[in-house]
N, C-alpha and C positions, 0 to 999 in steps of 0.2 A: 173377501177382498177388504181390504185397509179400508174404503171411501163408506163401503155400507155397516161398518161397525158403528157409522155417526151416530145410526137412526135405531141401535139398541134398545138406548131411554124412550123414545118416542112406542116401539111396537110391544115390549114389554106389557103393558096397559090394554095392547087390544084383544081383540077376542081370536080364534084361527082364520076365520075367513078376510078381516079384514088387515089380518096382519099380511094376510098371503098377498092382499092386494098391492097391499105398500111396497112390500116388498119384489114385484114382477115390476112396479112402476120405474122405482129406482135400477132394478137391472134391465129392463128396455132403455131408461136413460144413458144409461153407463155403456150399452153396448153403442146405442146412437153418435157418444161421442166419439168413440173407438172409432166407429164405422166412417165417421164427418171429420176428422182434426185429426186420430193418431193415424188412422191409416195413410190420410195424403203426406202426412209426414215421412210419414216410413217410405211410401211411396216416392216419393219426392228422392230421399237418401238413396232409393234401387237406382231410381235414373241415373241421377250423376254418378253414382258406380260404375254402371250401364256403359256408359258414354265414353267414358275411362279406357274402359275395360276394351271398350271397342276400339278404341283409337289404337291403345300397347297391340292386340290383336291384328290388326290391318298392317304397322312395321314389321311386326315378327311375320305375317305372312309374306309380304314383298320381300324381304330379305330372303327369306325361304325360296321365292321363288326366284329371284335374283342367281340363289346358288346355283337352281336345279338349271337355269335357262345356259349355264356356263359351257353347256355340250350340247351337241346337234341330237344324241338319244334323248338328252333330260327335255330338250325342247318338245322333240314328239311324244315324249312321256307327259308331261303337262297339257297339250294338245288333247290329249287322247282324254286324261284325265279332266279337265275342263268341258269335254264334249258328254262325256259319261254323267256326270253330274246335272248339267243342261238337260242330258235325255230323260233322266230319273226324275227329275225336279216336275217338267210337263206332264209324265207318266209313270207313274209309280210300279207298273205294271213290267218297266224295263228293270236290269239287273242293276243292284242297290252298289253302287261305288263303294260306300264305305264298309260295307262288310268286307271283314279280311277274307282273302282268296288263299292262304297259305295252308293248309293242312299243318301242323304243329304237332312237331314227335312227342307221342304223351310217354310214361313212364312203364305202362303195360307192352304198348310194342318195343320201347328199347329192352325191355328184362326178356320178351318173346324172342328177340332178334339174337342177344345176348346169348340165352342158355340153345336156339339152333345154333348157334360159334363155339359152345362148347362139346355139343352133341357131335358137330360134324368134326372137330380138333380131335374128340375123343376117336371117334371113329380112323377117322386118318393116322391116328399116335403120331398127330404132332404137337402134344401138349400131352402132358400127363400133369392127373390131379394127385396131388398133394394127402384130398382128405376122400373118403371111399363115397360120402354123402354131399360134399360143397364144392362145389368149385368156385375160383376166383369171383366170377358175377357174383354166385349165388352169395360168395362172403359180404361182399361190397352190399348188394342188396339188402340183404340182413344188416349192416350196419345202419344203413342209412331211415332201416324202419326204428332200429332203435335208438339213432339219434331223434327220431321224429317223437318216440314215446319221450325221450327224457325232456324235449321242451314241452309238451304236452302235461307233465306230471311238475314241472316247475312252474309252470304256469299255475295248475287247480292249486299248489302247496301255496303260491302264493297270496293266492287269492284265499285262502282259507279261514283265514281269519283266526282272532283270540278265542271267540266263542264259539267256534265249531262242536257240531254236537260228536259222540261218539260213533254214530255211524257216521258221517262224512270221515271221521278220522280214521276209521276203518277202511273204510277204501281207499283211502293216500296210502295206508301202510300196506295193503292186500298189493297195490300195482308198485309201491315200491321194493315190494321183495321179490315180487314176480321178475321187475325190472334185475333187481340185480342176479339174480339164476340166468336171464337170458345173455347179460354182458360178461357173466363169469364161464358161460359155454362157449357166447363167440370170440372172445379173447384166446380159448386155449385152440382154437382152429386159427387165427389171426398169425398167431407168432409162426404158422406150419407156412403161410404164404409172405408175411412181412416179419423175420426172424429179429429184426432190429429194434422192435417195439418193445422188446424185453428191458435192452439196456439203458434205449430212451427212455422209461417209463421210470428205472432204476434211479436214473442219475438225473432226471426232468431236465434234459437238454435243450428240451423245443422251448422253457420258460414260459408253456403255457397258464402254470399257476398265478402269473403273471396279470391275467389278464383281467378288467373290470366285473363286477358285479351285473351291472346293467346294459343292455345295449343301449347308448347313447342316441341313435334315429330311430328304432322303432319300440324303444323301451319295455320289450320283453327282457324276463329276468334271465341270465347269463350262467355258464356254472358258475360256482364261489369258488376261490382260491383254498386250495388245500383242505378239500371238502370232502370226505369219504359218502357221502350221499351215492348212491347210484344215480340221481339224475346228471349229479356233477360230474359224472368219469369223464376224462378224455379218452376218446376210443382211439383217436389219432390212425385217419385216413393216410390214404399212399400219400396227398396233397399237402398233410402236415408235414411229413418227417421227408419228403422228396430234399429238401433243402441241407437237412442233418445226415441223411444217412442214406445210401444206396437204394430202391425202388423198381420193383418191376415196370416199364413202361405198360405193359398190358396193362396191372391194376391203377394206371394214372390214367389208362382212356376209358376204362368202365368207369371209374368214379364220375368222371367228366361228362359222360356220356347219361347217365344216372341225375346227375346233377343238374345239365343241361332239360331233358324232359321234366326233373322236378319243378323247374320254373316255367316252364310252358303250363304244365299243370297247374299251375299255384296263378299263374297270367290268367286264366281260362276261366278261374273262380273267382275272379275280383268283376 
């Protein structure tokens, strides 16, 4: 630290032992001041944070409960909930209020639930598949693992730095060809279920190329604009081109469905 560089000329001169001394003396002192002066300072800045913080907190919760008291359910709901809290508080032993009580559809039973709707659809032939090995989920599914690689690979690329050795560089290049084998397979299954992706893709109608580099809120890196990278493809979901061109409704409630459990998922890890 800055303060004990003072005492350099001073222990220079002494011998080990009593340099050691000197030196434990002045960092006992320097922690004592911490300890005495900077912490009630600090201390001191927490409160009125504190205090602050607590006061914005107390309206935003009146308000809150203002809204909820607006019906005779939200009344009993608040009752109920004010009383469950009360119980927990006395006895920890009674059920925890704040734990969520909601079961949240993860991503494995929607893809489970998914492919029993195509096993029984196939069964009944009220659907026929298109490809002898995918069907609609399974397409959508696979898209959405390879949208998850391509931010995954734009990410390490970014973070890789000037002076990457050769093997780091090696395996950016190993999962970016892999990457592009896997988008060059499921594209040519893609256009068997979404036929229009050919011509948008053709003529870039959706003006995706359009789009920033960075994401602006959570400043992961983005594709680049007219980037033949594989991480950069747009695969262009039913939900991209819904707008442009014609769309199965089926393949708008898988994606949605899919999408929806990915964020229950992604909610679940934070």
């Amino acid at each position: 630290m800055a303060d004990i560089n003072r005492i350099t000329a001073s222990t220079k001169e002494m011998g080990p032992s009593s340099h050691r001394e000197v030196l434990d003396d002045h960092f006992g002192d320097w922690n004592w001041k911490k300890r005495c002066i900077f912490k009630g300072h600090v201390l001191l800045c927490k409160i009125k944070e504190a205090v602050k913080a607590k006061t914005e907190h107390c309206h935003a919760l009146m308000e809150l409960e203002e809204s909820i008291k607006q019906s005779d359910l939200g009344i009993a709901s608040l009752t109920n909930w004010t009383n469950e809290v009360l119980a927990w508080e006395l006895d920890h032993s009674n059920p925890n209020p704040f734990e969520s009580r909601v079961t949240a559809t993860t991503q494995a039973a929607v893809r489970l639930e998914l492919l029993m709707q195509d096993a029984q659809d196939l069964e009944d032939r009220s659907s026929v598949s298109l490809h002898s090995d995918v069907t609609p989920s399974i397409l959508i599914s696979m898209g959405l693992d390879i949208e998850h690689a391509q931010r995954w690979l734009r990410a390490d690329n970014g973070s890789l730095g000037q002076h990457a050795t050769n093997k780091e560089q090696m395996k950016i290049l190993a999962r970016s060809n892999s990457l592009q084998c896997r988008i060059e397979a499921w594209t040519k299954i893609q256009v068997l279920y979404m036929p229009s992706v050919s011509q948008l893709r053709a003529t870039n109608a959706t003006g995706l190329n359009c789009m920033p580099s960075d994401d602006e809120e959570s400043g992961c890196p983005r594709p680049r604009p007219n980037s033949v990278k594989p991480e950069d493809f747009q695969l262009l979901f039913p939900s991209d081109i819904c707008s442009y061109a014609p769309c199965d409704p089926k393949l708008l409630h898988i994606e949605w469905s899919l999408h929806f459990a990915q964020a229950n998922d992604t909610l679940d890890e934070c």
